[in-house]
Structure formats: structure tokens, C-alpha cells
N, C-alpha and C positions, 0 to 999 in steps of 0.2 A: 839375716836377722838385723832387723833395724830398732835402734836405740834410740832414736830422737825423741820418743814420745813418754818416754822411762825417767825416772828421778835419777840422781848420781850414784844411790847404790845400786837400783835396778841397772843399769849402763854397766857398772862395774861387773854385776853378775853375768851380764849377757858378753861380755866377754871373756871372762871365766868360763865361760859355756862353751863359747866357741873355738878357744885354746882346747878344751877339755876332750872335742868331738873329732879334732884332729889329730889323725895319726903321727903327724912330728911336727915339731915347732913352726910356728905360724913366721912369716913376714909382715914389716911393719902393713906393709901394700897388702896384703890376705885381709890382716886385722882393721885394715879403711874400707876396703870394698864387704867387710863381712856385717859391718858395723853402721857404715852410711855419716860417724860422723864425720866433723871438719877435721882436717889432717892435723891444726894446732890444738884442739880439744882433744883428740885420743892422742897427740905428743903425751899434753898433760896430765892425762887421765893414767898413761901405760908406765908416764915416770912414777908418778904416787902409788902405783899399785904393785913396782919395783922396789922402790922405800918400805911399804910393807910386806914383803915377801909373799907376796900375793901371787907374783910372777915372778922369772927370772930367765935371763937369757946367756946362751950360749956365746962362744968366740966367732961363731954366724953373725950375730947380732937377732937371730929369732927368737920369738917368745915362746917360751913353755910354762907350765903350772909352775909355782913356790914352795919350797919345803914350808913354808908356813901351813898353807892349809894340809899338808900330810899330816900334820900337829893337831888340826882343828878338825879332821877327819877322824881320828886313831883316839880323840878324847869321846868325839861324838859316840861312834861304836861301842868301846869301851861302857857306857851308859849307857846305853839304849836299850830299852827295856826291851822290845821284839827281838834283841840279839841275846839277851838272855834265856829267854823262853824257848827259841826255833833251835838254837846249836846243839842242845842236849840229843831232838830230834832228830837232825838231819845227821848227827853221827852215827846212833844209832843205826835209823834206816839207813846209809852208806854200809854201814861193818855185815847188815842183814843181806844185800844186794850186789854187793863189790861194785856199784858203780856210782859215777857221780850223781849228786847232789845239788840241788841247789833251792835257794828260797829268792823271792823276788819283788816287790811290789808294784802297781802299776803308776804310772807319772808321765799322766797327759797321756801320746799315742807309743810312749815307750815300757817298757820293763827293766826297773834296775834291778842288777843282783844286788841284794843285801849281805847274803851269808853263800857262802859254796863250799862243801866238803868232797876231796878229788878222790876219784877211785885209784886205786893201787899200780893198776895197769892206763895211767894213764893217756889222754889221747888229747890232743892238741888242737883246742874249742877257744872261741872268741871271747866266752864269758870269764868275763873277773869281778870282784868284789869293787861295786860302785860303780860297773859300767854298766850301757845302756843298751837293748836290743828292740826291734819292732814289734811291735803287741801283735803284729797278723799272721807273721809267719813265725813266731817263736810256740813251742807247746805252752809255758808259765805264761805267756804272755793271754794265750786265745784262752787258757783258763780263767783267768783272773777278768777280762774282758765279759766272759759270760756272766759272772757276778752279777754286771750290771741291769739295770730296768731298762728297758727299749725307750724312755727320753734321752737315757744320758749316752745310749747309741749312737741313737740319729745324731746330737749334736757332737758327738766327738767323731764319727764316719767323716764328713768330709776333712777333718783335719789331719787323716791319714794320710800320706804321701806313698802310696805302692811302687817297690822297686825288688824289680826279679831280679832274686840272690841265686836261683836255681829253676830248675825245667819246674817243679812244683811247687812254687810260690805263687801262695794267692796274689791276686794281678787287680781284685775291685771287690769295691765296696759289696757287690751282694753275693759274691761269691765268701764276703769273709762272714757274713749275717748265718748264710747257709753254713757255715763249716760253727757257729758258734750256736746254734740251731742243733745241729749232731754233739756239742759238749754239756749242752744242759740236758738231753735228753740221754745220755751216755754215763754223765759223771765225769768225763776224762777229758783231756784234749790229747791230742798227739804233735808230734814237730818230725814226719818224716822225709829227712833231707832237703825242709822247704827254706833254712838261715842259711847251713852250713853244709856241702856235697860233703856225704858220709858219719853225719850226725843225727838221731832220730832220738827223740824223746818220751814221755809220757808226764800229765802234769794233772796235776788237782787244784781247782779256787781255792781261796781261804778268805775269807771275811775277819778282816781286823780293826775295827772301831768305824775310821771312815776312811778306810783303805780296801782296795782289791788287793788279795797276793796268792801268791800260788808257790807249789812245792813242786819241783818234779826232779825224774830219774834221768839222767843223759845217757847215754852209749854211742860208740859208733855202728856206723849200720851194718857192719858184719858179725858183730854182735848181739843185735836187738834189732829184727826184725818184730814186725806186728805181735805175733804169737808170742814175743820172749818179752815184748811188752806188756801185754797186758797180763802174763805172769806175775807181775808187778803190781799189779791196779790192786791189789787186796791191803797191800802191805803199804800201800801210798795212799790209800785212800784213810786209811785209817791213821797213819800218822799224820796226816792233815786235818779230821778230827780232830783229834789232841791237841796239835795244836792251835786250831779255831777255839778250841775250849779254853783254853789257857789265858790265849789272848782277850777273850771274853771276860774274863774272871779280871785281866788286869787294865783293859781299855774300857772295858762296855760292851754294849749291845753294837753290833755292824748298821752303818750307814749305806747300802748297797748303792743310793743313786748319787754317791759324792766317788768322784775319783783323787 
């Protein structure tokens, strides 16, 4: 990710980003080579964003995220109006299902979780509240993706980067067109074992103002084969209704070709 051509707060966010996507604290040298700038400009840039607990480092001397933005996160949510409306639901369906949960919306060629409610029995998934997974091979993800008009496709296809997480993950652009081709004419998408070995899903679009987002059921795969998912598809499809409705009533009418 290179910053050179970014204003000072876009700089700052791209490396916020790249702290963010790292599983443990970055090195100064990680954070030069991830960034492209001069070694005395991100000195400077990584003191001032130290000063503001933007970041903060360990007795390593690596950089990780700032209890500042846990602050600026925790206020966000707390207001947000989509976190209002989805949690009533997604408890709900969890208490209906016994399994997890999750809401997500799409951003760029990923899927954040927004909201996740765990099942009882639960089982050890990559998804957490504010992190981000692949649109191709996630179920939320290829939901929310179908949303879209075939312009805003093509130009976000080649911005995908395919990487086989398992023997069933989509590997190319037309094999993901085809698989999002079977979700609009289905209603559904599914995620079986193509993120995570022994994790399969079921997920529904939702159109929210000028957002794609999707709801889906998680399980592990000895739990929720095919059949024990789409047992599911009644009760998920409708509480994604709902809450398209909801959201309608408090954003507007859905923009489907803005992501």
C-alpha cells in the first residue's frame, strides 16, 4: 500500500490500515516497506500518531493499534443507527437457530462484520466485530456482492486478489460471476468450507441506503451440512426482510450500484 500520492490524513489512515490487517505488531522496517515512504517522514508521521494514541508500541518497540481509537470505535457503534436496528434481529434469529450469527457490510473487495451474535456451542471462526474477510469466498460476502448491477462488477472483478484459503475456494474472476449468477437466482449464497476448513454458512443480501450487506447463519461443518442449511433459508430470509425494511424506513431507498 503506497501512500505517496495520499494527503496527511489519508497517509495516516493507510497506516492505521496496515497495523490493523496484521496479525501482530508491525516493525518500524514492515511499516517502510508497507508504506513506500521516506524512513524520516513515517519516523515523523508514527511519533505524532503515538502522541495521539492513534498507535502505541510494545517493550519490542513494534507498532500496534491505540486504546484511542477502541474509544473512537465503541462511541461510533454505540450510535449507529444500522447497530440499532440489525441486533434486535440477529438475536433473535441466533436464540431461533442456536447458531451464529452475523451482519456485515461490503467495503471495496472485502466484508466487515459489523454486529455478530455467538452461538452457545461455540466454535473457533476468524470473524469478529470490525474485522474484515474476502467478498469471494465468504457466504455474507458473495451475498451482498450479488446486490450489485453487472457495471459495478466488472469494475471491482479485477480488484479482487484470489487466494486459496482451502481445496474450495474460488480461484477467478468467472468462476466467482458463476457462483454469484446461482445467488441471485437462489436467493442464498452459501460459504461451504471455502474461508475457513470446517466452517459453512448460509447468507442473504440486504440493501441498506448505498450499502450492500448481508445476514448469515455460521456452523461448523459437522453441524450444517447443505440440508441443515438451507433448513435455515426460511427463517434468514425473512429476517433479512425485516431488516431491509427497517433500514429503508430509516436510510432510504438502496443505491445497489454504489458499494
Amino acid at each position: 500500500m503506497n501512500t505517496q500520492d495520499t494527503g496527511t490524513l489519508g497517509k495516516a489512515v493507510a497506516i492505521l490500515d496496515v497495523v490493523a490487517r496484521s496479525p501482530s505488531p508491525l516493525r518500524f522496517s514492515d511499516l517502510l516497506a508497507a508504506t513506500g515512504e521516506p524512513r524520516g517522514t513515517l519516523h515523523r508521521r508514527l511519533r505524532h500518531m503515538l502522541e495521539e494514541g492513534l498507535l502505541e508500541t510494545g517493550s519490542d518497540g513494534r507498532y500496534g493499534l491505540g486504546l484511542r481509537l477502541m474509544h473512537f470505535a465503541s462511541v461510533a457503534w454505540a450510535r449507529n443507527d444500522i447497530r440499532t436496528i440489525v441486533r434486535p434481529h440477529l438475536e433473535a434469529l441466533q436464540a431461533k437457530v442456536g447458531e451464529t450469527v452475523h451482519f456485515g457490510v461490503l467495503t471495496g473487495v472485502e466484508i466487515a462484520y459489523l454486529d455478530k451474535v455467538e452461538a452457545l456451542q461455540n466454535v473457533r471462526m476468524h470473524s469478529t466485530v470490525g474485522a474484515v474477510s474476502p467478498v469471494y469466498c465468504t457466504g455474507i460476502g458473495k451475498a451482498a456482492l450479488a446486490l450489485l448491477d453487472d457495471r459495478v462488477l466488472a469494475e471491482l472483478l479485477p480488484k479482487i486478489s484470489f487466494r486459496q484459503f482451502t481445496p474450495t475456494t474460488i480461484s477467478e474472476g468467472d468462476q466467482l460471476l458463476a457462483a454469484l449468477k446461482d445467488v441471485r437466482r437462489q436467493g442464498v449464497a452459501y460459504d461451504l468450507e471455502e474461508h475457513e476448513p470446517g466452517i459453512c454458512c448460509i447468507a442473504v443480501g440486504i440493501a441498506a441506503g448505498e450499502k450492500a450487506c448481508g445476514v448469515s447463519i455460521t456452523a461448523p461443518a459437522y453441524r450444517a451440512d447443505r440440508t441443515r442449511l438451507d433448513s435455515w433459508r426460511e427463517d434468514l430470509t425473512a429476517v433479512a426482510k425485516r431488516i431491509e425494511s427497517e433500514l429503508f424506513a430509516r436510510l432510504g431507498p438502496a443505491t445497489r450500484s454504489v458499494t
